[in-house]
N, C-alpha and C positions, 0 to 999 in steps of 0.2 A: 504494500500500500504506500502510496506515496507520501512522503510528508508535507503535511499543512503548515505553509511559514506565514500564515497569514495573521490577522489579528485576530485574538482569541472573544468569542462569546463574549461579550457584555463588556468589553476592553476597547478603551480608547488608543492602546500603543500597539508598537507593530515592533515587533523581536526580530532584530538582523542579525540573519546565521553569521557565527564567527566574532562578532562584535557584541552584543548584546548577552551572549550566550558563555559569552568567554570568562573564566575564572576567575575573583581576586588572588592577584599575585600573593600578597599577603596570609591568605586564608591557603594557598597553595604547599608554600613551602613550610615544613616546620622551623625551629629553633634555630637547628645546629646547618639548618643548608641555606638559612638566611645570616650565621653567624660568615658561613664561608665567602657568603659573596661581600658581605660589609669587607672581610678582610682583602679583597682584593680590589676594594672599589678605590678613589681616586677622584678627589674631588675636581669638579669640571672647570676650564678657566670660559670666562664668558665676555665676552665684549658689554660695553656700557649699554643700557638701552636706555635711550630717553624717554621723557614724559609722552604719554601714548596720547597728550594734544598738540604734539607739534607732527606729528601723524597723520592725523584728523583732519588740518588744517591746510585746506586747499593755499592758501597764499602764501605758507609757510614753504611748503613743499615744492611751490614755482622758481620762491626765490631761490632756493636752495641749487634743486637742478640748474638751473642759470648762471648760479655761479663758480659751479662745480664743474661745468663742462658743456661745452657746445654741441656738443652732442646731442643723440634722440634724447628726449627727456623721459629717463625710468623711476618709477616709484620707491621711496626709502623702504625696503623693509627691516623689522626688527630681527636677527636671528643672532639665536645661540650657537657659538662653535666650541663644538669640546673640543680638549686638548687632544694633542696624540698620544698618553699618557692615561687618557680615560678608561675607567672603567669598564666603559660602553664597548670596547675598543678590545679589551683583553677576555680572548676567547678560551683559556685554560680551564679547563678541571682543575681542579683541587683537590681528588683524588689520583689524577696520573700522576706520574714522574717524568721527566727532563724527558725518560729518551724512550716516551712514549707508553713504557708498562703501565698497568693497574695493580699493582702488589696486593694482595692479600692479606690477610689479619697477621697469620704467621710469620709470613716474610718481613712485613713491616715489623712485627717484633725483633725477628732475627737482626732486622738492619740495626735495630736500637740497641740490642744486646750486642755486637758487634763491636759497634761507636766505642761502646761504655767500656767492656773489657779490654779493646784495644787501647784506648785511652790511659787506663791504669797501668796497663802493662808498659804503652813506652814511655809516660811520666816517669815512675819509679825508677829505674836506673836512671833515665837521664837527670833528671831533680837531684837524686842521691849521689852522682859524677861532677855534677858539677857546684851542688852547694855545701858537702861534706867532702866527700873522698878525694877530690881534683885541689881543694886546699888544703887538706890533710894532708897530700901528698907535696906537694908543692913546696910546705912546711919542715917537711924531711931534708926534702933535695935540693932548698935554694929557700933557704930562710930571710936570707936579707934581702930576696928583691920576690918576693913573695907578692905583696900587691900588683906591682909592675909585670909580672910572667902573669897574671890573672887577664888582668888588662890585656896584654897580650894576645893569648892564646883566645880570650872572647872575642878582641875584634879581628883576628885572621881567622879563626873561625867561622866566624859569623859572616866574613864579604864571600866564603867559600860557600855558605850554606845560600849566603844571598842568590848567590848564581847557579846554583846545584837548584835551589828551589823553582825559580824562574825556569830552567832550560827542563828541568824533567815534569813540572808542570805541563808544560807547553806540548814535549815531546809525547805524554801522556794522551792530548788530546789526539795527535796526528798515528794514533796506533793504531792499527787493525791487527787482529790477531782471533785464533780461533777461544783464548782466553778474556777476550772483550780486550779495554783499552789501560786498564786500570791494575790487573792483576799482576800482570809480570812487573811492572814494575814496584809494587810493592809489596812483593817475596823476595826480588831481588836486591832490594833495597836493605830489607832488614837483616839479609847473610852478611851485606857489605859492612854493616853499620857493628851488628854484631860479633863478627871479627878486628874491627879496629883498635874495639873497647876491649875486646881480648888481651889483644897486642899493648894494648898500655899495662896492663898489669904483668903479662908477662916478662915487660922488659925495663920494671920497672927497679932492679936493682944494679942498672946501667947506671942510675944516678942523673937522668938528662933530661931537663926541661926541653930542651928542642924536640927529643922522639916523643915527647907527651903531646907538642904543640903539631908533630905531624902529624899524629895518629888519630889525634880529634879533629885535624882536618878531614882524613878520608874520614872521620865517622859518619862528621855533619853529610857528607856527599853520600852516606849510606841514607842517613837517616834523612834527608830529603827527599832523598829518591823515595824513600817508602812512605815520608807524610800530604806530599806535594799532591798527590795521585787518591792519596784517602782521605782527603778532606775536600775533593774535588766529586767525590762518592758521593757526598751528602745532597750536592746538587742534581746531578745526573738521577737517581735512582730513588730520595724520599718524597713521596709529594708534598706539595703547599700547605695540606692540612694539619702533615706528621712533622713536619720540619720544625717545629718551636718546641716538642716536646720530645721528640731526636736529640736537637741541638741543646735538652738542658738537661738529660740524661748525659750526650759526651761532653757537654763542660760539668757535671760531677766527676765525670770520670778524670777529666782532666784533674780537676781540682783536688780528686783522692788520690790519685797518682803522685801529682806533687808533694802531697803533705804525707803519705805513706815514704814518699822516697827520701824524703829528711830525717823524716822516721829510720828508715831502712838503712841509709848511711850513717847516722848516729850510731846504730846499733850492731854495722858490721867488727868484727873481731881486729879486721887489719885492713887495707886499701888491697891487697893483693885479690883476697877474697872477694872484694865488693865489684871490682874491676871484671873480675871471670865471672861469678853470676848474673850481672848485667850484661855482658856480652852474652851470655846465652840464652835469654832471655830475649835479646833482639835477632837473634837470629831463627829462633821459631816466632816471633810473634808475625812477622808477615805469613806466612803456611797459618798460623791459628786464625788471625783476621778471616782468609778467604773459607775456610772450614766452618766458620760462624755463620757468615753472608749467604745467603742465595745465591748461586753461582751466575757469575756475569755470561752474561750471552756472549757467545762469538760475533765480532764487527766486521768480521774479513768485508762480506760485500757494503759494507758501509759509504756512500762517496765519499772522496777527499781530493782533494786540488793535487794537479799531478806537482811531483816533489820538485822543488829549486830552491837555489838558495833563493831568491823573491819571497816563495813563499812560506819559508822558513823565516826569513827575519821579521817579517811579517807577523810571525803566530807567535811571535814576541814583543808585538809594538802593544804600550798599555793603550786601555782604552780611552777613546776620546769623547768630548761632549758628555762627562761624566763626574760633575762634581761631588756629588753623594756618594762615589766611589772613594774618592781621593780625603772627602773627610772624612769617613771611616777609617781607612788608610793610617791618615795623621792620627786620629783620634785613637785607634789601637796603637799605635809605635810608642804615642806618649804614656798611659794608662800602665802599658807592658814597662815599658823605661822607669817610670815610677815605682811598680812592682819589684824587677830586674836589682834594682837600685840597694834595695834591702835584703831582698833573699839572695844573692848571689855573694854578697858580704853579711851574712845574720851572723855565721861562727866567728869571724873576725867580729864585727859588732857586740854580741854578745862577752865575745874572751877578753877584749881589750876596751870598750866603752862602758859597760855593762859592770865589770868585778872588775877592771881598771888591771888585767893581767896579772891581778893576784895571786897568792901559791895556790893551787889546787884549780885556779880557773877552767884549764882546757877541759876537766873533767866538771866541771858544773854548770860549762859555754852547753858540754854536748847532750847533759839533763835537761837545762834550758829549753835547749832545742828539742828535744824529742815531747815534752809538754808542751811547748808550742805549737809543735806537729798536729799531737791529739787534740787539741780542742781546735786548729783550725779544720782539721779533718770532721770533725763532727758538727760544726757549724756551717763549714760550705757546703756538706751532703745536704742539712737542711734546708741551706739556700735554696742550691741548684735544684734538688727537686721540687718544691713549690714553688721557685718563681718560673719554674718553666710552662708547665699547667696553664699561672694565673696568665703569662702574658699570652698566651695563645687565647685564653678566656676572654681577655680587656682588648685581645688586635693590637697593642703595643711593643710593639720593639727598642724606639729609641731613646724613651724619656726613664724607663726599668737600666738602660746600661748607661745612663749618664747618672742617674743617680747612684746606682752601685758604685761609680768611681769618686764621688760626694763620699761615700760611705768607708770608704778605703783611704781618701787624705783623713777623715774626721782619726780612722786607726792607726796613720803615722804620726799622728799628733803624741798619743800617749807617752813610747819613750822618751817625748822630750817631757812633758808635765813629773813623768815618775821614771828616776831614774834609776830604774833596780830590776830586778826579776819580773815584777809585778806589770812594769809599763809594757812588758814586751810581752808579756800573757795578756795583756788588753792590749794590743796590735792583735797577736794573734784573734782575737775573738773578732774586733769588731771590723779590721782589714781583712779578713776572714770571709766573714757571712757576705763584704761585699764583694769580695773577689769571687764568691761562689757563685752571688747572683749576676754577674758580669761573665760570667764563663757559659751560664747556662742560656745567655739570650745572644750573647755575641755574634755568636757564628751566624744563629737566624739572621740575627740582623746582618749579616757579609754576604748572606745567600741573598737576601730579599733584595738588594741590592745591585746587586750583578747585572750589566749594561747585557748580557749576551751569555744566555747557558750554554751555545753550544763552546762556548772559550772557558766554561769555569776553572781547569786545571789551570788553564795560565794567566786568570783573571783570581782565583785565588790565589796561585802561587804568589801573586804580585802581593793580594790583603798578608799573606802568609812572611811579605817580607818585616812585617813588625814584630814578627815574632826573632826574626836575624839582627836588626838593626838596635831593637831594645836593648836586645842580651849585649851588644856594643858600647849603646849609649848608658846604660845600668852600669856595666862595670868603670867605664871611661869617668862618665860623673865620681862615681862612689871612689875611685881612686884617685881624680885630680882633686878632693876636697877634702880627702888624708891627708894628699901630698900639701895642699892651703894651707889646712889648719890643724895638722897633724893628731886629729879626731878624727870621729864620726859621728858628733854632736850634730853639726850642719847637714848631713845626708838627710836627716826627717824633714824641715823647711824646705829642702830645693826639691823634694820630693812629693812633699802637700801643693808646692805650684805646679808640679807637672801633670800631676793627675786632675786638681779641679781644671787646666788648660785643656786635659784631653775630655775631659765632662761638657767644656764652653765648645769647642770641636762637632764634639756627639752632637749636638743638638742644632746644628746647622744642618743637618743632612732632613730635607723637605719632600721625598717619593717615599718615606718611611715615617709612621707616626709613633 
């Protein structure tokens, strides 16, 4: 029977199929599919409109055309133009991922479990290498220029790691392989890494600052190669939905990593020992990462620009037309630099600021430290797992990590106010909690920003250079302000400015709220 669209019985209106018939949007979607599209909406930019009687107004609108143009005379209309940036505009799911899957409950778990445990796993030795054992050892082998080899071996380090990060980022993106794009290189990454840190302990009754300062060379070039590529994973393969409560699962992990690895180094027996289980350690955790993960699909037929050098330097040029990129950028280098600044110097800070190099100091610098450890550890867990939730709840990313870094000067304040055991177990608590909640929305915020997913490896490796440059300017700082004032009194001051600067930073970046 046909249907009747006509006006019904004893009705004055007439119902148009499609129009009349068609659903409130509102009443349509529930809660949680109305929370996803708020988060990816984007407020529209709109031209001025004017008073709608200058419109109206025949003699308004002659003079107008008249003097605008000799021209046919055409009528003003009002119209709104969104942005290219609109909402309207962006046709994503929020359930897919980058490179096109729909993950499943499981696998999305897996990907989180994944993050999280890798995260601990390559904190811990490296945190424990380089803010316990690397000056413990240091201390051994070259006492009197102990700051200066620190300095050292961070900033060659660090321009090695600079450039290992960038080229195996990038080189990450241009892989095909029947292992996807991602995987070789970071298995391969972690054998390299994990052998170098071997090699420091092994050869470490040579007596020689320089094979320390080579061997953490090749390490950083291991252990880029295997981060550069897995933190380019986040992008590629979590969707839009999972990504803030991904990203604040692996900044716990980060953050228990680090504060277990102070722990861990505290509490090794000798540097020999801490040296060889760390190295073994990185050299299964890439095999462990991909054994966690959902196995990447093979890329082989994937297209890619045939190979030259063009366009190879090319897939190394940063991106452009991207301010919100660049102050993230700045705003993590300083944040990290402020952080850097303390814990890469806490045992020196502690032994000789702290008990003033006391008798019995070095042993009461390394209880200091291992309480420090534990309550930052159980105060960032609580961070990072509830503020990861809440900002995926609120759709905020960048007002939660500009204030975590408010939260983290207010905690280097303490050692100056109390200058004992006490001041540096309230650092630890309350530069703690915010360093946790900074860990756990960060990355979302690096991801949600990204001018170009299919570039993530070499558009992160780039965000990923704050994590090289920090560990430079932390130690660079905290050693020319010994070398000043032959303290470490002044390290908390230039320390509270760098971090509320990376706070004032955060909060310029406007495609993220």
């Amino acid at each position: 029977m046909a249907q009747n669209n006509g006006p019904l019985p004893g009705s004055n209106s007439y119902k148009r199929p499609g129009i009349d018939d068609r659903p409130d949007m509102d009443d349509a979607f529930d809660d949680e599919q109305m929370d996803a599209i708020n988060r990816l909406a984007v407020p529209m930019k709109t031209e001025h409109i004017e008073d709608s009687s200058t419109h109206s107004n025949a003699d308004i609108q002659v003079t107008r055309m008249s003097a605008e143009s000799g021209a046919a005379a055409v009528a003003a209309v009002a119209t709104e133009v969104p942005g290219t940036d609109s909402a309207f505009l962006d046709l994503r799911d929020p359930m897919v991922s980058a490179d096109g899957h729909r993950p499943t409950r499981n696998e999305v778990i897996r990907l989180g479990v994944g993050f999280t445990v890798a995260a601990i796993l390559s904190a811990v030795p490296w945190l424990s290498m380089n803010s316990v054992l690397l000056p413990d050892l240091l201390l051994q082998i070259a006492p009197n220029d102990k700051d200066a080899m620190i300095a050292l071996i961070s900033s060659v380090g660090s321009v090695v790691a600079l450039v290992a990060n960038l080229v195996f980022g990038a080189l990450s993106d241009l892989t095909r392989s029947n292992f996807g794009r991602r995987t070789p290189w970071i298995i391969t990454g972690g054998v390299i890494a994990g052998a170098a840190v071997c090699a420091i302990g092994l050869t470490q009754s040579l007596r020689s600052a320089w094979i320390v300062l080579f061997f953490m060379c090749v390490a950083q070039v291991g252990f880029n190669m295997l981060l550069a590529p897995f933190v380019a994973t986040m992008s590629d393969r979590v969707p839009d939905k999972f990504r803030g409560t991904v990203s604040a699962f692996y900044g716990a992990g980060v953050t228990t990593g680090q504060t277990l690895g102070t722990l861990v180094g505290a509490r090794m027996p000798n540097t020999f020992t801490g040296f060889i289980v760390g190295g073994s350690i990185f050299i299964l955790l890439g095999f462990l990462i991909v054994a966690i993960w959902p196995r990447e699909k093979s890329n082989k037929d994937q297209y890619r620009e045939e190979f030259s050098l063009k366009m190879l330097i090319n897939s190394f040029r940063p991106p452009r037309n991207a301010p919100d990129f660049y102050y993230a950028l700045i705003g993590r280098t300083l944040m990290m630099s402020g952080y850097f600044m303390i814990t890469s110097y806490q045992l020196y800070i502690v032994q000789f600021y702290i008990f003033n190099n006391a008798e019995g100091a070095s042993s009461d610098a390394k209880f200091v430290i291992a309480v420090m450890s534990t309550i930052t550890l159980v105060v960032s867990l609580i961070a990072a797992f509830v503020s990861g939730p809440i900002a995926d709840w609120w759709g905020k990313r960048k007002l939660p990590v500009a204030l975590a870094s408010c939260l983290f000067a207010v905690g280097a304040a303490m050692p100056m106010i109390f200058h004992n055991a006490i001041g540096m177990y309230l650092f630890a608590l309350i530069a703690g909690f915010g360093y946790g909640v900074y860990n756990a929305i960060d990355q979302a915020l690096n991801v949600a920003i990204l001018p170009n997913p299919e570039e993530a490896g070499k558009d992160l490796g780039i965000l990923n250079l704050a994590n090289t440059i920090c560990t430079v300017m932390g130690s660079v700082l905290t050693a020319g302000i010994f070398m000043i004032f032959h303290s470490y009194v002044m390290v908390f001051p230039v320390c509270i400015v760098i971090v509320l600067a990376a706070a004032w930073i955060i909060m310029r970046i406007k495609g993220v709220e």
